[in-house]
Steps between C-alpha positions, in 0.01 A plus 500: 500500500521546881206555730698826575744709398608849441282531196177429663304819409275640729149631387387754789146658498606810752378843518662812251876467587639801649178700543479336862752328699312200583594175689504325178699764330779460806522100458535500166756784484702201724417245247593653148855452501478142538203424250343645223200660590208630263280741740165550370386891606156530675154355333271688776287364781230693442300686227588875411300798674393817307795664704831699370727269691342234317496690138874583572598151574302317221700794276863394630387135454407584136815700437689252664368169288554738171845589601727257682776556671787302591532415911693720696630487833265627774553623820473135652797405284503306165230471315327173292670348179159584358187706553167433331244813511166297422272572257157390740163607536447616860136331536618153625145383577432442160533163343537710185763714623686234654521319206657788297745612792581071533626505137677806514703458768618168381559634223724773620712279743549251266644707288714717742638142631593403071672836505698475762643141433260347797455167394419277764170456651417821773364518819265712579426722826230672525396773746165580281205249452422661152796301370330185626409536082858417392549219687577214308528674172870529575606151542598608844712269741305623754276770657483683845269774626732718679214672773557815660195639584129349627377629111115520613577714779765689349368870455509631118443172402187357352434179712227403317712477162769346660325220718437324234839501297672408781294185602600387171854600553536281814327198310779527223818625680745240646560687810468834679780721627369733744595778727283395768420171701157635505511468133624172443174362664273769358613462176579122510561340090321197414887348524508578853832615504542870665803660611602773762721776336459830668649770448853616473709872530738668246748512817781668348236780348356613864811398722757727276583824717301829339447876539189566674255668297500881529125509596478203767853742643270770554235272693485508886604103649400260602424406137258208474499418134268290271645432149210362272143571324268653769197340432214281635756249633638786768294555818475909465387537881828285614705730315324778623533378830883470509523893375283537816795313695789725376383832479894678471568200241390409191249274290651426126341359298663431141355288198160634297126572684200288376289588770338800673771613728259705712559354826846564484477855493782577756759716473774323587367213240714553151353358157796498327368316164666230304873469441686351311622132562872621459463760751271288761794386664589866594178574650457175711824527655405857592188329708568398890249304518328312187154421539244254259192590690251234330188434574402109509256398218408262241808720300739511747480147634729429190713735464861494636611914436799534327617773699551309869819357322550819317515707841706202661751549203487873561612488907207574630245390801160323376111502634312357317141365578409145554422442122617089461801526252684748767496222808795312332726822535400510887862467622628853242113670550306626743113325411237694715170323548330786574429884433693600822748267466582616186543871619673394785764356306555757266614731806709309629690362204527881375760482852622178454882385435524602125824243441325243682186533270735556205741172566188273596262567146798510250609191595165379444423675213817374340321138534274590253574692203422443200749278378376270766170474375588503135730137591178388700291605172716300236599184762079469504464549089782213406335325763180461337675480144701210630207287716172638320237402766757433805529695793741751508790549752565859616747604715 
C-alpha cells in the first residue's frame, strides 16, 4: 500500500452540506473528484435554546438521521461520495454525552467507509472540536483541524463548551489548516505545524455575465452593495454614514439581518434579505461599489470575508476596512484605515474607471479560486501522510 493514492478516503467533520455555502463546503466541492470523501454533517457548537429555529432544526436533523438520502449536487457543484447525518447529543460538555456521541459516530463512519469499498486507513479533517472524540478510533493516517473561525469569540457559539474540546483537539491533531495567519499562532497544535490557507472564490460563478436583478434595476446609482449576514461583525454607523455620502444613490444591502438595523433607517438604505447562492452573482454584479464594512475585534481579527474575492470575481471596485486578512489584497482593494477614509473611497470609486477596476480584481481573483486552494489543501495532507512529524513544504 502507498502512503497515497486515489483511494485515500477522506473523513471531514464540516457543517450540514448544502444548508450553507461555507468555506469548507467550497474546498471540498474542488476536492471530491479526485478522492473519496465521507463528509460528516454538523455535530453543533453549542447547546439548543428553547427557540423555534432551534426546535425546527433539531426536527430536520431527526428526520434527516431517520431518512437518508443519497448526495446530490448542490449549487457549489458536486457533492461528497458520502454524507453521514450524525446521530449526537448536542450537550458536548458532558463526559457522559461525549462518550455516547464518541461511539456513535465511529460507529457510523466506519460503517459508511465498509459500504462504500473504503478500505484504506482515512484522514481526517476536522472543522469541529466535538469530533476531537473520534480521533483515533478510525485508524486514521492522520488528522488536521481545518480552523475558520476564532470559536470562543465566534457569536452563536458557546465558548465555554468549546474551549475545552478544542484544547484537546490541538494536543491530538497533527497539524492545523487555517484561514488566517492570526490563527495559526492562536490556535498553534502541540505538533507545531500550522499552515496559511485563506480563502479562495468560485470565479467562474461571480465573473459569468448576468441579468441584473429587477429590483436593484429599479434602485437609484451609485449602488454601494454589501453581500453577506448583517450582523455584529458590520459597523452599522459606517454604513449609515456612506448612505449619508450618496444621498441620489443607493445603500444595498443583501444577505440576512441578525442585528437591530435601527441606525440604518434611511431611505435610500435597501434590506433586501437573503438570496440565494445561485442568484448572488446577479445581485453583486448589479453593485458599483462592494463594500465589507467590518468593524475590528477579537472576531474580525481572523476572519478573511469571502466576499472581497467574490466582488473581485464579480467586476467590481472594493473598500473594505483595515480588518488584517484584507491588507494582502492591497494592490485589487481599496483598505481605509479610518471612518473617513472609508467614505471617501466609496465616492470616488462609485466614479472610477469601471474596466480598469474590472481588469485589475479578476485577474486577481482568478489567482485564487478554489481549485487553488483545494491543490494547496491535498499537497499539505500527503505531506503529512508521507513525513508524519516533518515540516511541510507549501507552495
Amino acid at each position: 500500500m502507498t502512503a497515497w493514492s486515489e483511494r485515500v478516503p477522506l473523513v471531514v467533520f464540516g457543517d450540514d452540506w448544502g444548508r450553507h455555502v461555507s468555506s469548507m463546503q467550497h474546498v471540498f466541492r474542488a476536492i471530491v473528484t479526485r478522492q473519496p470523501v465521507v463528509w460528516v454533517n454538523a455535530i453543533g457548537h453549542r447547546p439548543p435554546r428553547l427557540s423555534v429555529a432551534d426546535a425546527r432544526r433539531a426536527w430536520g436533523k431527526v428526520r434527516a438521521a431517520l431518512r437518508p438520502r443519497p448526495p446530490a449536487s448542490g449549487p457549489i457543484g458536486p457533492a461528497p461520495q458520502v454524507i453521514v447525518e450524525p446521530r449526537v447529543l448536542p450537550w458536548h460538555q458532558r463526559r457522559a454525552v461525549r462518550a455516547v456521541n464518541g461511539w456513535s459516530l465511529t460507529r457510523a463512519i466506519r460503517g459508511a467507509l465498509v459500504t462504500h469499498g473504503l478500505t484504506e486507513p482515512p484522514v481526517v479533517v476536522t472543522g469541529s472540536p466535538p469530533s476531537v472524540e473520534v480521533l483515533g478510533r478510525l485508524g486514521e493516517r492522520a488528522a488536521v483541524y481545518f480552523c475558520m473561525d476564532d470559536f470562543l469569540h465566534l457569536p452563536g457559539v458557546s465558548a465555554a463548551m468549546i474551549a475545552p474540546l478544542e484544547q484537546r483537539l490541538l494536543e491530538r491533531v497533527d497539524a492545523v489548516v487555517a484561514t488566517a495567519e492570526s490563527l495559526t499562532r492562536s490556535k498553534r497544535p502541540r505538533s507545531g505545524r500550522a499552515f496559511y490557507l485563506p480563502q479562495g472564490v468560485n470565479y467562474e460563478h461571480f465573473a459569468a455575465a448576468r441579468p441584473i436583478p429587477p429590483e436593484m434595476a429599479r434602485l437609484p446609482r451609485p449602488r454601494i452593495g454589501f453581500a453577506g449576514g448583517v450582523s455584529a461583525c458590520c459597523d452599522l454607523d459606517l454604513i449609515r454614514r456612506v448612505a449619508d455620502a450618496v444621498p441620489h444613490g443607493s445603500v444595498v444591502l443583501v444577505g440576512p439581518v441578525s442585528v437591530d438595523p435601527a441606525p440604518l433607517d434611511r431611505p435610500n438604505v435597501h434590506l433586501l434579505g437573503a438570496r440565494p447562492y445561485a442568484e448572488l452573482p446577479a445581485y453583486v454584479q448589479a453593485f458599483d461599489v462592494g463594500i465589507i464594512p467590518y468593524t475590528l475585534s477579537e472576531w474580525t481579527v481572523a476572519v478573511d470575508p469571502l466576499k472581497l474575492l467574490e466582488y473581485l470575481a464579480a467586476g467590481i471596485p472594493v473598500v473594505t476596512t483595515a480588518i488584517p486578512e484584507v491588507h494582502k489584497y492591497r494592490d485589487a482593494a481599496c483598505v481605509a484605515e479610518s471612518a473617513g477614509a472609508f467614505v471617501h473611497a466609496v465616492v470616488a470609486a462609485a466614479g472610477e474607471n469601471k474596466d480598469a477596476a474590472r481588469h485589475r480584481g479578476q485577474a486577481v481573483a482568478r489567482r485564487h479560486t478554489w481549485e487553488h486552494r483545494a491543490d494547496e489543501l491535498l499537497r499539505i495532507l500527503e505531506g503529512l501522510v508521507a513525513a508524519p512529524g516533518a515540516p511541510v513544504a507549501v507552495a
